[in-house]
C-alpha positions as CSV (number, residue, x, y, z in Angstrom):
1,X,0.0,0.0,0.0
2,X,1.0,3.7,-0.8
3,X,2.1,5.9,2.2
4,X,-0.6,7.9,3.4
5,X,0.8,11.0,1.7
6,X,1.0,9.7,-1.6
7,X,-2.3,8.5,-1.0
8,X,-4.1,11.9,-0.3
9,X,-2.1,13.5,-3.5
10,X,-3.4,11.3,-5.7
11,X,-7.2,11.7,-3.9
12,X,-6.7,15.1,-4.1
13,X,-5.4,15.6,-7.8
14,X,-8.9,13.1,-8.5
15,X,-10.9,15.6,-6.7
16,X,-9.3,18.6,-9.0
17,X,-9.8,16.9,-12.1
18,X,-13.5,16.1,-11.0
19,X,-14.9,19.4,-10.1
20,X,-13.9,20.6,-6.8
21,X,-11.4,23.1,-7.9
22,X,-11.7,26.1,-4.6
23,X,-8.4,26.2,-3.4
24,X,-9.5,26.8,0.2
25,X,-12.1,23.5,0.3
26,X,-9.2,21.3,-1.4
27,X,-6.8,22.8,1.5
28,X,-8.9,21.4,3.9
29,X,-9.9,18.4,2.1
30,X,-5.8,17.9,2.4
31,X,-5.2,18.2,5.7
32,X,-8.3,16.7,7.5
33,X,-7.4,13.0,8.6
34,X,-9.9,10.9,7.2
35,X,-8.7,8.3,8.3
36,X,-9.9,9.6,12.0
37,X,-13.4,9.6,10.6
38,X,-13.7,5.5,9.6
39,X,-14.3,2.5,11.5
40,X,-10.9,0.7,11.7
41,X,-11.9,-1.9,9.2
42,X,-12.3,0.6,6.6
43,X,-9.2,2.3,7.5
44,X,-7.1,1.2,4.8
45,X,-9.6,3.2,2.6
46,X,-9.9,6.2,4.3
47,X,-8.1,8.2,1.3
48,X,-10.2,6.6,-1.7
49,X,-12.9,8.1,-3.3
50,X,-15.6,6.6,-1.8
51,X,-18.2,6.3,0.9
52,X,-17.8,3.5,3.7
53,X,-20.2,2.6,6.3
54,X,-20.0,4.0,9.9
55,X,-22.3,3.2,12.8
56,X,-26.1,3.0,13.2
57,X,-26.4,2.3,9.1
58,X,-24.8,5.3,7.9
59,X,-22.0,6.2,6.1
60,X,-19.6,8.6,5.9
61,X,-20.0,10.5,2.4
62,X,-17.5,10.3,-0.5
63,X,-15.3,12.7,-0.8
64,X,-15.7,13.9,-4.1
65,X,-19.2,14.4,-2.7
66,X,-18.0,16.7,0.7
67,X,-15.9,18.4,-2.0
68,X,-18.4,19.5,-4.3
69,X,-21.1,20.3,-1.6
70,X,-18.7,22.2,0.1
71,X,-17.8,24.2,-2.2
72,X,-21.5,24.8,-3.3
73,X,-22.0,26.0,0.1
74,X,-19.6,29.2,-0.5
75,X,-18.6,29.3,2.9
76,X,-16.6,32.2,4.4
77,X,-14.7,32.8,7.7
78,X,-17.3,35.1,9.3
79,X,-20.4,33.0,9.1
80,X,-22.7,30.6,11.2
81,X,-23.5,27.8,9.4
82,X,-25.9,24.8,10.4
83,X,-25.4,21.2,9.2
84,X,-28.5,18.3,9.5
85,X,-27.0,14.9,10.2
86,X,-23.2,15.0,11.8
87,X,-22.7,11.6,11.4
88,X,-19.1,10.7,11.4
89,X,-18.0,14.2,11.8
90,X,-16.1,14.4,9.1
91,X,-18.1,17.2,7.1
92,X,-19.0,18.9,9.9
93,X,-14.9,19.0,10.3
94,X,-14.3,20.2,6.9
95,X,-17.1,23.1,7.9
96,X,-15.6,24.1,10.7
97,X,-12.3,25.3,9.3
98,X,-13.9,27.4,7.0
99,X,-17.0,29.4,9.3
100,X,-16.9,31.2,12.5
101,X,-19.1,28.8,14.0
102,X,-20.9,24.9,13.2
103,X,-24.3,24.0,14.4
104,X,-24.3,20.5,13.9
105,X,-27.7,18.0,14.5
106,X,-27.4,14.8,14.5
107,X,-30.4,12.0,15.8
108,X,-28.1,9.2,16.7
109,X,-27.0,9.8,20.1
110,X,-24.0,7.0,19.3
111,X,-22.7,9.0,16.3
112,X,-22.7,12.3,17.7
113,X,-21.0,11.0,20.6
114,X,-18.4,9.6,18.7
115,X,-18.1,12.9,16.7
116,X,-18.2,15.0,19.2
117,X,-14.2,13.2,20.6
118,X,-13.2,13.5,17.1
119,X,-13.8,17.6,17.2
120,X,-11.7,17.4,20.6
121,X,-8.8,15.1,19.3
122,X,-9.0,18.2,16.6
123,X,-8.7,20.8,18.9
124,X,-12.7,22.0,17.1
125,X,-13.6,24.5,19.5
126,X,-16.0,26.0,17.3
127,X,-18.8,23.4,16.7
128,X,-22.0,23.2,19.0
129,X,-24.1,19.8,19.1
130,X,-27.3,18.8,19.4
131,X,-29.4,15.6,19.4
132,X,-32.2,16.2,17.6
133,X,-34.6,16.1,14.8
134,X,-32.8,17.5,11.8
135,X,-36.0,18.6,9.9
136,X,-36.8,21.1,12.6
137,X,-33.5,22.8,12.3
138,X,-32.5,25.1,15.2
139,X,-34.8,27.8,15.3
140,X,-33.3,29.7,18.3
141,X,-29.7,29.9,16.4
142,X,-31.6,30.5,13.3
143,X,-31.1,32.7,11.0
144,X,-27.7,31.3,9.4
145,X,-26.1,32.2,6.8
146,X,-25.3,28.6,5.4
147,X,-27.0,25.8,6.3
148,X,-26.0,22.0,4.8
149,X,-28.4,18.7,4.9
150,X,-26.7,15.6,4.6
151,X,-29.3,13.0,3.8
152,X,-31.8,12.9,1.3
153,X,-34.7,14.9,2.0
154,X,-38.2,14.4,-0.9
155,X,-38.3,18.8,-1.3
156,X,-36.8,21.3,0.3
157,X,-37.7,21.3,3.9
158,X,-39.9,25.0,4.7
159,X,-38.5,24.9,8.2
160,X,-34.9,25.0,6.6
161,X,-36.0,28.0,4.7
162,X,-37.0,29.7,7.1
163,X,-34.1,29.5,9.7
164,X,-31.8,30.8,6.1
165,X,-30.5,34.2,6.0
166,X,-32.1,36.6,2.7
167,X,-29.0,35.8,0.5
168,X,-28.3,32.6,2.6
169,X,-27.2,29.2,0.5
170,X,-29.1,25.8,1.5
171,X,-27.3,22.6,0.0
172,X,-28.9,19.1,0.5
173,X,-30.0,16.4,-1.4
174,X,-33.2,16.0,-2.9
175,X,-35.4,12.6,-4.1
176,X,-35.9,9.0,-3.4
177,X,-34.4,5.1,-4.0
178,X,-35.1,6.1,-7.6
179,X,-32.8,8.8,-7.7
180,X,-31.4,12.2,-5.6
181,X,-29.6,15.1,-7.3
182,X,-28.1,17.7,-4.7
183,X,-29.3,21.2,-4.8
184,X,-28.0,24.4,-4.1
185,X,-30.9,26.7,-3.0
186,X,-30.3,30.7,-2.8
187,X,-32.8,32.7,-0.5
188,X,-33.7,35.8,-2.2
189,X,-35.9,38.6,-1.8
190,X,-38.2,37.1,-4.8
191,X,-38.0,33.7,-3.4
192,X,-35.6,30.3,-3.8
193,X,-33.1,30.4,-6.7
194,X,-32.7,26.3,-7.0
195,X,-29.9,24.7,-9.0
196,X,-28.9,21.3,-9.2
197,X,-25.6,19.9,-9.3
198,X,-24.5,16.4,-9.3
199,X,-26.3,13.0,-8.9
200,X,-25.8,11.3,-5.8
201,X,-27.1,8.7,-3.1
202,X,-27.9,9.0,0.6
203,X,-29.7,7.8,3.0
204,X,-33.2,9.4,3.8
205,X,-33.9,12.5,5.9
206,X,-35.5,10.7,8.6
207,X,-37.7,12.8,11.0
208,X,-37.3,12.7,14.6
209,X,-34.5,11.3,17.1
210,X,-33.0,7.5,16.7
211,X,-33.8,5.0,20.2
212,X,-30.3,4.8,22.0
């Protein structure tokens, strides 16, 4: 096997040729350890391009995918942003070292916990946690200037909206087992500017919190 090094150069350089081309996103992409992220029989994997299962039947997302969404998101050093469904962590990571300040949800009390050491191994003293339904958002941080969803929601969730800053940027996925595409949706004055990005699969939004 490659050393680890040569390993993220070459998942980097894939991630350049694929799209995700902000130098500040690829910085980060660089230096987070993914390898921290994974379960340790997925460790030799940590620097390919592709998703691997974590705890409670999730997975921690490709990341071509983090990349792309990430960079959708057009996130700056000043703002609050608000991500549904930490998971592993690692996103919520890649967030943190590019806003003021992460509001992360996540409705497996296992994962989060799990996450939540990850952000301290990291020295992350910048993300805030929650258990919680994802689909409710968190109105009393609300309104943020970025918010990211990272399971697959049927439309564009109205409580979502709502917590979004006029001129705010909202990027989830959107559809079912027959197919998601994620979305970048723009709050304006007029309404919700909507584009659509890349195809992609993830598990469903799922309201309310997990048992355990």
């Amino acid at each position: 096997m490659p050393p680890a090094d040569a390993r993220i150069t070459r998942l980097i350089t894939e991630l350049r040729r694929s799209g995700v081309t902000e130098p500040s996103v690829l910085a980060v992409l660089e230096r987070m350890p993914r390898d921290l992220f994974v379960a340790p029989p997925f460790a030799h994997q940590a620097w390919e391009n592709t998703a691997l299962p974590i705890a409670c039947s999730q997975t921690i997302s490709q990341p071509l995918v983090v990349g792309m969404m990430t960079q959708e998101l057009q996130v700056g050093e000043r703002m609050k942003v608000l991500e549904i469904g930490t998971g592993s962590g690692y996103q919520t990571a890649v967030l943190a070292k590019l806003a003021r300040r992460v509001y992360t949800i996540e409705r497996h009390r296992p994962l989060l916990k799990a996450a939540e050491e990850r952000f301290k191994t990291l020295g992350l003293h910048n993300v805030t946690t929650r258990v919680g339904d994802g689909t409710l958002g968190w109105p009393e941080q609300a309104p943020f200037d970025r918010i990211m969803v990272t399971a697959a929601a049927h439309d564009v969730p109205p409580a979502l909206v709502a917590q979004l800053k006029i001129g705010g940027i909202l990027v989830l996925p959107v559809g079912d087992e027959a197919g998601q595409d994620l979305i970048r949706v723009t709050r304006t004055e007029e309404g919700l500017d909507i584009r659509s990005f890349l195809p992609v699969r993830f598990v469903p939004l799922v309201e309310g919190t997990a048992e355990g």
